[in-house]
Gaussian input, Z-matrix of N, CA and C with variables (Angstrom, degrees):
# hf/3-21g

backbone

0 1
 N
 C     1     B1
 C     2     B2     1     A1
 N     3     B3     2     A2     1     D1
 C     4     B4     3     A3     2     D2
 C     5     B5     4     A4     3     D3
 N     6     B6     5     A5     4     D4
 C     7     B7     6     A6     5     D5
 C     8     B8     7     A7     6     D6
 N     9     B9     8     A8     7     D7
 C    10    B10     9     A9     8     D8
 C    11    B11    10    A10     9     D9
 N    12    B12    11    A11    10    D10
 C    13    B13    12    A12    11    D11
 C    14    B14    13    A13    12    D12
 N    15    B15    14    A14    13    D13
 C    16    B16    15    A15    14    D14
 C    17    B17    16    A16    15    D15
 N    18    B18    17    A17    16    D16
 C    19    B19    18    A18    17    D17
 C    20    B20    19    A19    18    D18
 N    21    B21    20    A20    19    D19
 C    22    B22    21    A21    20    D20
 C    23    B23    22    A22    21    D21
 N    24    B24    23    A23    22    D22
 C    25    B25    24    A24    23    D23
 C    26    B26    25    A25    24    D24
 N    27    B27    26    A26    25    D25
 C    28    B28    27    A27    26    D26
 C    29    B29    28    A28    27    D27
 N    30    B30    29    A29    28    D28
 C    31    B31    30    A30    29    D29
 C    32    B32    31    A31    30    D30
 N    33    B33    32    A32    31    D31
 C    34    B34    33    A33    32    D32
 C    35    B35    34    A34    33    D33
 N    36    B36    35    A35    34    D34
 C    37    B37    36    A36    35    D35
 C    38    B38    37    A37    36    D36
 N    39    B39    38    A38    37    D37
 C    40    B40    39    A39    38    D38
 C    41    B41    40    A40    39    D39
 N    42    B42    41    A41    40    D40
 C    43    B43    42    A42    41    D41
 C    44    B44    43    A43    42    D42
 N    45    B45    44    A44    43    D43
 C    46    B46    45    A45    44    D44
 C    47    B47    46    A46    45    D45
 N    48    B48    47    A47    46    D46
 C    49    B49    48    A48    47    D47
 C    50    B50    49    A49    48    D48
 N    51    B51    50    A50    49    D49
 C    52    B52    51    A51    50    D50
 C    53    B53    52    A52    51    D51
 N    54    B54    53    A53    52    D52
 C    55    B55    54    A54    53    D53
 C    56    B56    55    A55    54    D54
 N    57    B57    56    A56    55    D55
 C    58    B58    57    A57    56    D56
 C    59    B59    58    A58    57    D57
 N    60    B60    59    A59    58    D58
 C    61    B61    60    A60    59    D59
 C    62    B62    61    A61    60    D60
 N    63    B63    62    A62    61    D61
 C    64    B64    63    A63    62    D62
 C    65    B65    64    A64    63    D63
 N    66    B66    65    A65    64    D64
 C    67    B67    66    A66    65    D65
 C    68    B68    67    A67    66    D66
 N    69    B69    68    A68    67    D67
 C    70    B70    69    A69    68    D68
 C    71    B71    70    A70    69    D69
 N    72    B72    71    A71    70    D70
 C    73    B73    72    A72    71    D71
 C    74    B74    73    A73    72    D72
 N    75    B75    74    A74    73    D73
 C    76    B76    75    A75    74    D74
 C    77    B77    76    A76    75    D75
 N    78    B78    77    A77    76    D76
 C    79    B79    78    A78    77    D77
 C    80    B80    79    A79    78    D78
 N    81    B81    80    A80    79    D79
 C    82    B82    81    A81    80    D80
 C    83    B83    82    A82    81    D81
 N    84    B84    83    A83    82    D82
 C    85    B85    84    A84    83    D83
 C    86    B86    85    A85    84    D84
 N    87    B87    86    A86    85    D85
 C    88    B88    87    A87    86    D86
 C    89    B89    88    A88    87    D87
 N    90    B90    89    A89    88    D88
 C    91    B91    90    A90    89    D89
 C    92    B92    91    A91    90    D90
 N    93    B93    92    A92    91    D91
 C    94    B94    93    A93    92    D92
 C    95    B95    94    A94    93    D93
 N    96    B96    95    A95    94    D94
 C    97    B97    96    A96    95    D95
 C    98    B98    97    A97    96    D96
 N    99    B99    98    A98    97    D97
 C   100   B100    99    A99    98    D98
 C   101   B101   100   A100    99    D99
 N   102   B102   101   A101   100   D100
 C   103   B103   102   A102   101   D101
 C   104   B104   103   A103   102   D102
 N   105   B105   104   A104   103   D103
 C   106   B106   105   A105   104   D104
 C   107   B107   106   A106   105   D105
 N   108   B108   107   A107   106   D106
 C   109   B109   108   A108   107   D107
 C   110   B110   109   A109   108   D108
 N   111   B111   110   A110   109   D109
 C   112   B112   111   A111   110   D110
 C   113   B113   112   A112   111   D111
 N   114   B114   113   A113   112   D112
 C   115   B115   114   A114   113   D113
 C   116   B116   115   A115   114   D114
 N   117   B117   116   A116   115   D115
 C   118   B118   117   A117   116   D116
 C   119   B119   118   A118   117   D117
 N   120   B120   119   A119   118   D118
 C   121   B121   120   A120   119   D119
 C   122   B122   121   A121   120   D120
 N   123   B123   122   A122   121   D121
 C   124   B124   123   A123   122   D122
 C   125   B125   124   A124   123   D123
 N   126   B126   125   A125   124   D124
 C   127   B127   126   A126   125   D125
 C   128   B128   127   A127   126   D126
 N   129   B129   128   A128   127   D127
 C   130   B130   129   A129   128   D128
 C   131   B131   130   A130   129   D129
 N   132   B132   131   A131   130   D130
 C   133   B133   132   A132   131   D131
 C   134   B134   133   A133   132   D132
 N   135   B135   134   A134   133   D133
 C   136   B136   135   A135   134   D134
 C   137   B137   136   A136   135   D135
 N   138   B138   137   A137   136   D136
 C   139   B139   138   A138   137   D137
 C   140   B140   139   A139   138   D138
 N   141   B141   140   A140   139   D139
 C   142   B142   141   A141   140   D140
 C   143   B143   142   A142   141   D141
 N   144   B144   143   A143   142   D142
 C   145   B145   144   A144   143   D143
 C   146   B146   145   A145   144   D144
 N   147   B147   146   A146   145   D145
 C   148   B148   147   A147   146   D146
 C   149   B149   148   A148   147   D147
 N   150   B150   149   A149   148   D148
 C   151   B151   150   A150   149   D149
 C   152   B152   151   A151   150   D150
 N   153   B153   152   A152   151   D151
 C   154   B154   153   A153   152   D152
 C   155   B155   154   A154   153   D153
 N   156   B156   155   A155   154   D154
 C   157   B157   156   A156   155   D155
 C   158   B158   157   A157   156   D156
 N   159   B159   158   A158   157   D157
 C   160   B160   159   A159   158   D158
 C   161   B161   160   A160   159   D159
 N   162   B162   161   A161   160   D160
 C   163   B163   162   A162   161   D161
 C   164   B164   163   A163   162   D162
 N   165   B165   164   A164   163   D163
 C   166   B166   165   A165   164   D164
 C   167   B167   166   A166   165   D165
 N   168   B168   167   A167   166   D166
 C   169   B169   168   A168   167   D167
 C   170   B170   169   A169   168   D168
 N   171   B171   170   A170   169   D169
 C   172   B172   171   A171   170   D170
 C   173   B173   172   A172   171   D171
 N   174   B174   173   A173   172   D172
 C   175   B175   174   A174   173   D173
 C   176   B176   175   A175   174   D174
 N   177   B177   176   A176   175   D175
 C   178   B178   177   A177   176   D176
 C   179   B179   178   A178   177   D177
 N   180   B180   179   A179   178   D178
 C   181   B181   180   A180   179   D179
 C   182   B182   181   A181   180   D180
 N   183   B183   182   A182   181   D181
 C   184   B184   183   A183   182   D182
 C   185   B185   184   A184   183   D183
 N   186   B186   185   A185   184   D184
 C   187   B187   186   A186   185   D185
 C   188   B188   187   A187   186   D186
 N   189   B189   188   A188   187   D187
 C   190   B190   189   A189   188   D188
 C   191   B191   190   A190   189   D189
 N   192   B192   191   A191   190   D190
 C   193   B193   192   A192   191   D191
 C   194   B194   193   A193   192   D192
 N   195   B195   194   A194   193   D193
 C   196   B196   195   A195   194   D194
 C   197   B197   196   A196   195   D195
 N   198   B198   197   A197   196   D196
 C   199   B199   198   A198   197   D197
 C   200   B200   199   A199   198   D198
 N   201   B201   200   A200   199   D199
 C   202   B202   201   A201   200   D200
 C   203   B203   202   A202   201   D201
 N   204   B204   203   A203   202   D202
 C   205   B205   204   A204   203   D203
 C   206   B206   205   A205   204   D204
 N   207   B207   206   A206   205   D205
 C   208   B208   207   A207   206   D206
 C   209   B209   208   A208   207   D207
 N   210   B210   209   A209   208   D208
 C   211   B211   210   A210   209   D209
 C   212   B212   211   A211   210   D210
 N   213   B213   212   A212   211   D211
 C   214   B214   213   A213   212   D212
 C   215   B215   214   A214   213   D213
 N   216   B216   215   A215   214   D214
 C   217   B217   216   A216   215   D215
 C   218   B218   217   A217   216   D216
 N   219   B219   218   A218   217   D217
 C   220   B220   219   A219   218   D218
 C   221   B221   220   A220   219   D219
 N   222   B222   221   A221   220   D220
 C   223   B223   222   A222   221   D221
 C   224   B224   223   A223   222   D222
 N   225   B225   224   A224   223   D223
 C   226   B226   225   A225   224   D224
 C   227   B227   226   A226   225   D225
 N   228   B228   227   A227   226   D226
 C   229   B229   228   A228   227   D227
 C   230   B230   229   A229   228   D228
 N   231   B231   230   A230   229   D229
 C   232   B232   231   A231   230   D230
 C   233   B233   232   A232   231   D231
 N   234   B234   233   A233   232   D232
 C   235   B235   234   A234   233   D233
 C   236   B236   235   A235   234   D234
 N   237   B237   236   A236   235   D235
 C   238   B238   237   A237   236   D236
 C   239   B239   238   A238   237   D237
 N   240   B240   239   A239   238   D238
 C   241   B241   240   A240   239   D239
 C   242   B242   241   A241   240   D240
 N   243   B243   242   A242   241   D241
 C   244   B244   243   A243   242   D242
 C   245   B245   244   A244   243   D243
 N   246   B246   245   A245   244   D244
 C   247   B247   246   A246   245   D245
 C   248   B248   247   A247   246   D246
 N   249   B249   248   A248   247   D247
 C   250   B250   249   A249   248   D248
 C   251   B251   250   A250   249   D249
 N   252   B252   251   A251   250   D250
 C   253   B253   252   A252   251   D251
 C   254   B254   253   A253   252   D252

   B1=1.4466
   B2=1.5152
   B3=1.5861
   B4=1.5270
   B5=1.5933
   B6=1.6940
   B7=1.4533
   B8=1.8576
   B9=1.6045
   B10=1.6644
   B11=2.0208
   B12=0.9903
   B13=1.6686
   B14=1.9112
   B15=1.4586
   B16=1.6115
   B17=2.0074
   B18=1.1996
   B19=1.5125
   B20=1.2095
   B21=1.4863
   B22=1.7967
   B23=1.3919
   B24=1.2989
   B25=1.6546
   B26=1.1622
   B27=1.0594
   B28=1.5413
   B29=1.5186
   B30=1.2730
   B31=1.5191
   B32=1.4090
   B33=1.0227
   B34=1.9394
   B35=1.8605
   B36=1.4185
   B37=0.9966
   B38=1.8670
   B39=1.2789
   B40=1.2276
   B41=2.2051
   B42=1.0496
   B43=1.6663
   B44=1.4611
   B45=1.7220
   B46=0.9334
   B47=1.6676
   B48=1.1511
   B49=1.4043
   B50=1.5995
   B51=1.2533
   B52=1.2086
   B53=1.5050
   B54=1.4625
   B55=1.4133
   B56=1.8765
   B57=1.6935
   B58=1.6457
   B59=1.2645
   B60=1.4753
   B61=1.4542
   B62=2.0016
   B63=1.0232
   B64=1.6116
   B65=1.6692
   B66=1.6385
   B67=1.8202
   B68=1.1659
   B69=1.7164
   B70=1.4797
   B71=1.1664
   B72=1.5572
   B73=1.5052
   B74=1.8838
   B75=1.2629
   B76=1.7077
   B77=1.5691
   B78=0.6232
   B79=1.6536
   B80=1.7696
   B81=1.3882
   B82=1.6329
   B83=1.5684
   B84=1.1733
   B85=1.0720
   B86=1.7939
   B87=1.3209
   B88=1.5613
   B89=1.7917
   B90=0.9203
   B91=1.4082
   B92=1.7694
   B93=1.6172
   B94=1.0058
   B95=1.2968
   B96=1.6660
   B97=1.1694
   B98=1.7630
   B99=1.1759
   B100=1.2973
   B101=1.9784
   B102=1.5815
   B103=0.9066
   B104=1.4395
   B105=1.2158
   B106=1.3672
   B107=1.6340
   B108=1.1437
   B109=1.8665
   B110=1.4119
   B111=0.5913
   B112=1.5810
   B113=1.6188
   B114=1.3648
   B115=2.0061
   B116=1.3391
   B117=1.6954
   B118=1.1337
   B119=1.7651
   B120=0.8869
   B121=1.8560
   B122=1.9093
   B123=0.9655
   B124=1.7991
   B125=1.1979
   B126=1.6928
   B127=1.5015
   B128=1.4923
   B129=1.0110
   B130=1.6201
   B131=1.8048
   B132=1.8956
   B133=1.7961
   B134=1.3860
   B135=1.1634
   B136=1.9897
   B137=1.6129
   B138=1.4363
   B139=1.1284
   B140=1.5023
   B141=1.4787
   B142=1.5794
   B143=1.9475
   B144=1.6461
   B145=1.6331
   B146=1.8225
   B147=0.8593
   B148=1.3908
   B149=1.4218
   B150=1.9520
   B151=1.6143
   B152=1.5917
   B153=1.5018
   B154=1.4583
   B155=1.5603
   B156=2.0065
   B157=1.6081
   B158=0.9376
   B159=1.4418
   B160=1.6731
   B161=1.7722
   B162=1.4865
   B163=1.1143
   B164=1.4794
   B165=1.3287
   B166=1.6693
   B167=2.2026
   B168=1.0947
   B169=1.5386
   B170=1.7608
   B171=1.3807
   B172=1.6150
   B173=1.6273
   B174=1.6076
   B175=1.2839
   B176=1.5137
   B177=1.4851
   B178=1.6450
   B179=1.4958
   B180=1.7285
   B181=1.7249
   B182=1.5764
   B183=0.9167
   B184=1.6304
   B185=1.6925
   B186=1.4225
   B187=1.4092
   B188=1.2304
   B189=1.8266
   B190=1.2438
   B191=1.8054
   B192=1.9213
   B193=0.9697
   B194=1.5617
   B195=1.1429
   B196=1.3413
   B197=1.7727
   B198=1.4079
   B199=1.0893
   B200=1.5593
   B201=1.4239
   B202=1.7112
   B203=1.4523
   B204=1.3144
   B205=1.3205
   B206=1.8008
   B207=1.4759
   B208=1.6178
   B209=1.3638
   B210=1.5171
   B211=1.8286
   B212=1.2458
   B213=1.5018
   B214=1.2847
   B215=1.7836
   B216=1.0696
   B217=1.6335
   B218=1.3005
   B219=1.4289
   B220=2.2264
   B221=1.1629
   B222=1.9777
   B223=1.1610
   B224=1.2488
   B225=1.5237
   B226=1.4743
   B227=1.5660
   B228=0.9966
   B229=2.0227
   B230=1.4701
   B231=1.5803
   B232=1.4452
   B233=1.6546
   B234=1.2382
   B235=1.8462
   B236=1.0104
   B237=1.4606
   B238=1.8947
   B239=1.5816
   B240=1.3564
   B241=1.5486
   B242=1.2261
   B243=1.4618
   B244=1.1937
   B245=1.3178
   B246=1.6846
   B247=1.3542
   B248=1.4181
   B249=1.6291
   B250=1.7639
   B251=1.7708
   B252=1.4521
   B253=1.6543
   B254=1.4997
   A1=107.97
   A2=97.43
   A3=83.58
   A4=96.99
   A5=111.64
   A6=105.72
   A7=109.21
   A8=90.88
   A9=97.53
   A10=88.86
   A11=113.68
   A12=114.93
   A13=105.74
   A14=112.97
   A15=109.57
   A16=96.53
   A17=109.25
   A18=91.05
   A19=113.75
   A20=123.70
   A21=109.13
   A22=96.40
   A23=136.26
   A24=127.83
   A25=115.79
   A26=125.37
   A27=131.51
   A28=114.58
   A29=108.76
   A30=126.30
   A31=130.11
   A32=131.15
   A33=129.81
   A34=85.97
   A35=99.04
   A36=130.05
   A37=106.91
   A38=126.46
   A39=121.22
   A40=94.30
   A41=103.00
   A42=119.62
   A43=92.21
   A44=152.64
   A45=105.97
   A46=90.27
   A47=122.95
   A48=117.74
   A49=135.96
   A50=124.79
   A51=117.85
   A52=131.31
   A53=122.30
   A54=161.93
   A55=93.67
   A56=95.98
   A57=118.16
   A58=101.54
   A59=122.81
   A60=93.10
   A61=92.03
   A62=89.18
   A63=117.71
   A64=113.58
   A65=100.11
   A66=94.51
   A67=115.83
   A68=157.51
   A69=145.74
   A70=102.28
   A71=97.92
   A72=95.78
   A73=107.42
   A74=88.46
   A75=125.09
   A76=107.54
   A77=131.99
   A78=119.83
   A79=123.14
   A80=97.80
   A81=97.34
   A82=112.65
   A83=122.41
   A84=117.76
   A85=120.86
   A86=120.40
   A87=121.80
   A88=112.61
   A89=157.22
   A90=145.24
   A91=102.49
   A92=105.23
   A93=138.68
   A94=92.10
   A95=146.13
   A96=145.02
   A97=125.77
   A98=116.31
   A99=106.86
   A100=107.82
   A101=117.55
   A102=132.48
   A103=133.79
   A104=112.65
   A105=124.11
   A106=104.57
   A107=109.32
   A108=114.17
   A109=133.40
   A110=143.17
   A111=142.50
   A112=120.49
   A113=110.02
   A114=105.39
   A115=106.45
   A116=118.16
   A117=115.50
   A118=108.91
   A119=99.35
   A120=131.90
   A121=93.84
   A122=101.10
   A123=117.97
   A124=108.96
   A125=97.26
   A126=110.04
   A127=128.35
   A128=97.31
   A129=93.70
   A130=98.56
   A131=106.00
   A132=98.32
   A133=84.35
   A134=118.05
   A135=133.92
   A136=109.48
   A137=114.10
   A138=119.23
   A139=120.06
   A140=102.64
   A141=112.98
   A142=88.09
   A143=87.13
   A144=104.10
   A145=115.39
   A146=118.09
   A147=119.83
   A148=87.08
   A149=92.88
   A150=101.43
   A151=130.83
   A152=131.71
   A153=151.65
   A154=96.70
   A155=127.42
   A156=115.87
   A157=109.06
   A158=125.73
   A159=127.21
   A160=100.16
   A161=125.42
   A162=110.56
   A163=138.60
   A164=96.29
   A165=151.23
   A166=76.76
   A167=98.04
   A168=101.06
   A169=110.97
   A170=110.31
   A171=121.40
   A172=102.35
   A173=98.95
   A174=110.45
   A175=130.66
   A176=107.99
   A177=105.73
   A178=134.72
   A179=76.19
   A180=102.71
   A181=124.17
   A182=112.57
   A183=139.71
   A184=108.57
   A185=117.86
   A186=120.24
   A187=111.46
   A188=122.06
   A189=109.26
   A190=135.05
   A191=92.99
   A192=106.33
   A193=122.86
   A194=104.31
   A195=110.82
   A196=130.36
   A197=104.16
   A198=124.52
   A199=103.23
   A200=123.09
   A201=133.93
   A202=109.14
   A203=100.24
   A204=98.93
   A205=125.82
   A206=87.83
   A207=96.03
   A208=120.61
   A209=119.31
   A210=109.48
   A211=127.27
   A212=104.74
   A213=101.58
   A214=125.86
   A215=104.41
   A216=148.96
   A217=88.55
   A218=104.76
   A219=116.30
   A220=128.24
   A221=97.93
   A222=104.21
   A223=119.28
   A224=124.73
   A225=131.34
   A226=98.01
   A227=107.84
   A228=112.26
   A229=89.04
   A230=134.16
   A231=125.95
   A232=91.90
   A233=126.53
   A234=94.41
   A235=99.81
   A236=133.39
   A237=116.39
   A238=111.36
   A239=107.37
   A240=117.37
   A241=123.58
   A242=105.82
   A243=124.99
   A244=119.59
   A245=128.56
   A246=125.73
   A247=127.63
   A248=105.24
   A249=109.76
   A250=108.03
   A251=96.81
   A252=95.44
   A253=130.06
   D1=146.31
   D2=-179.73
   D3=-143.53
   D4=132.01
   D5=174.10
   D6=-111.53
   D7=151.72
   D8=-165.32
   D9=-113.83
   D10=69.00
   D11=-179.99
   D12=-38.20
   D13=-60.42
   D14=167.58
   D15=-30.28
   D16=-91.19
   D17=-152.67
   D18=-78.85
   D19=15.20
   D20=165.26
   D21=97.72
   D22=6.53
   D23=-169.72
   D24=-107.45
   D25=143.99
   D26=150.97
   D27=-114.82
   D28=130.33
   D29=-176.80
   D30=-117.55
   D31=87.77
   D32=-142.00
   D33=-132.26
   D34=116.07
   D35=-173.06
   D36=-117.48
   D37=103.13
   D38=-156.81
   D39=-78.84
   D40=146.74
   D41=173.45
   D42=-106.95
   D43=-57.77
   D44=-149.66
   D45=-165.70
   D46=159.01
   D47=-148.62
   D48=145.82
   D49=-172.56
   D50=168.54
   D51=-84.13
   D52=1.11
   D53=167.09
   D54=-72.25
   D55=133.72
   D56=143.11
   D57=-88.66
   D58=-43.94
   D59=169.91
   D60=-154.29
   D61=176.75
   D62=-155.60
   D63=-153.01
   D64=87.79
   D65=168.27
   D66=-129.56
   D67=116.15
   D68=167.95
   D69=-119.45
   D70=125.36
   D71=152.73
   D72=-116.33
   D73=174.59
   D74=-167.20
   D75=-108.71
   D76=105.75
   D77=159.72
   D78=-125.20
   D79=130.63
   D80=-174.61
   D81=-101.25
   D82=140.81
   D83=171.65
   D84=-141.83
   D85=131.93
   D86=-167.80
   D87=-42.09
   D88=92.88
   D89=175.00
   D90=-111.24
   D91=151.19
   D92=-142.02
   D93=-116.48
   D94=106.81
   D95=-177.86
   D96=-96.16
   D97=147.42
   D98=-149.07
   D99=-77.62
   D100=23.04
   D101=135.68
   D102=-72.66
   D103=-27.13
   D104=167.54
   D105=113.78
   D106=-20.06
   D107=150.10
   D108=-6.22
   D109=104.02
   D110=157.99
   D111=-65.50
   D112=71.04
   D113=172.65
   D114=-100.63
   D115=-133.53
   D116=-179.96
   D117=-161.14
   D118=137.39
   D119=-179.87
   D120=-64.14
   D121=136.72
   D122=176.68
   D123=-151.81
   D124=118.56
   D125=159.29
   D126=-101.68
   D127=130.46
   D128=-170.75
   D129=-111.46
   D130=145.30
   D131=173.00
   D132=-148.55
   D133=112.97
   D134=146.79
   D135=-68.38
   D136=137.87
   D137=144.45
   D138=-157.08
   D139=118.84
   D140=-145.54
   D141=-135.84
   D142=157.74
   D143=165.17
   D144=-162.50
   D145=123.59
   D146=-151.92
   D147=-106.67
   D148=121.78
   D149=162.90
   D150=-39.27
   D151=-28.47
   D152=-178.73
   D153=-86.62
   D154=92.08
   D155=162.76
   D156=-24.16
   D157=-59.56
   D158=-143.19
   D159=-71.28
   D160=-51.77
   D161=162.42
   D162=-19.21
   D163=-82.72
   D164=175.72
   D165=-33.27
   D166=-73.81
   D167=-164.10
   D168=-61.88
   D169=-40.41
   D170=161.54
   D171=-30.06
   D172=-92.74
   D173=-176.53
   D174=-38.95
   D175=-34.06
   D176=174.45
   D177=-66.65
   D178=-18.47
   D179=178.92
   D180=-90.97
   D181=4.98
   D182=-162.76
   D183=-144.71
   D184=-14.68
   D185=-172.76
   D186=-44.01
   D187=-44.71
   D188=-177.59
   D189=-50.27
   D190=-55.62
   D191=157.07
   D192=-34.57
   D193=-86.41
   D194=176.37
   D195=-13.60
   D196=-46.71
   D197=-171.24
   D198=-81.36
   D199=-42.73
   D200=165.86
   D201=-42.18
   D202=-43.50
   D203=-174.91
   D204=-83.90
   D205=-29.79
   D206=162.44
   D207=-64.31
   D208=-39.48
   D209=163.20
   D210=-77.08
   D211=-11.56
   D212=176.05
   D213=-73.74
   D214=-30.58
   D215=146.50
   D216=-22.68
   D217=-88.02
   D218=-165.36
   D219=-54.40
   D220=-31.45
   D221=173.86
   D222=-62.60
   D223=-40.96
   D224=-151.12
   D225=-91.46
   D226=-10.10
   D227=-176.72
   D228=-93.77
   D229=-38.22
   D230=-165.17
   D231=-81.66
   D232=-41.12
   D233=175.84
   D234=-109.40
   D235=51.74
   D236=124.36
   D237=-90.91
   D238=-13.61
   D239=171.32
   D240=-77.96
   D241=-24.44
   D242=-150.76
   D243=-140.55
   D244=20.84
   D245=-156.44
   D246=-74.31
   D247=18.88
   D248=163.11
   D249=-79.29
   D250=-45.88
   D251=-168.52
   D252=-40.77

């Protein structure tokens, strides 16, 4: 994993695992909320393929989910960190 704090990124590149391949990045960016707030805009991009079809095919089929549940995850850790936002 590698974080770039200057531009707000995180870049996690998997080396070794149940993945053929394994890349996410993170990106933060300042956004302006229609309260007049100052939080922040996140982009998130996966692109993964799991050595196991049956996985690989599991997960693609469920990705959405999956992925709901992964922000839902960030979200709930960003306001226990964060419980003004």
């Amino acid at each position: 994993m590698t974080r770039f704090s200057k531009n707000k990124t995180i870049d996690i590149v998997l080396l070794k695992g149940p993945f053929k391949r394994l890349h996410c990045t993170w990106k933060f960016s300042d956004h302006t909320m229609s309260n007049g707030k100052v939080g922040a805009a996140i982009d998130f991009n996966i692109d993964f393929e799991f050595k196991n079809p049956f996985l690989d095919g599991f997960l693609r089929a469920n990705f959405d989910k999956a992925v709901a549940r992964l922000m839902a995850c960030f979200e709930g850790r960003a306001q226990a960190l964060y419980p003004t936002v």
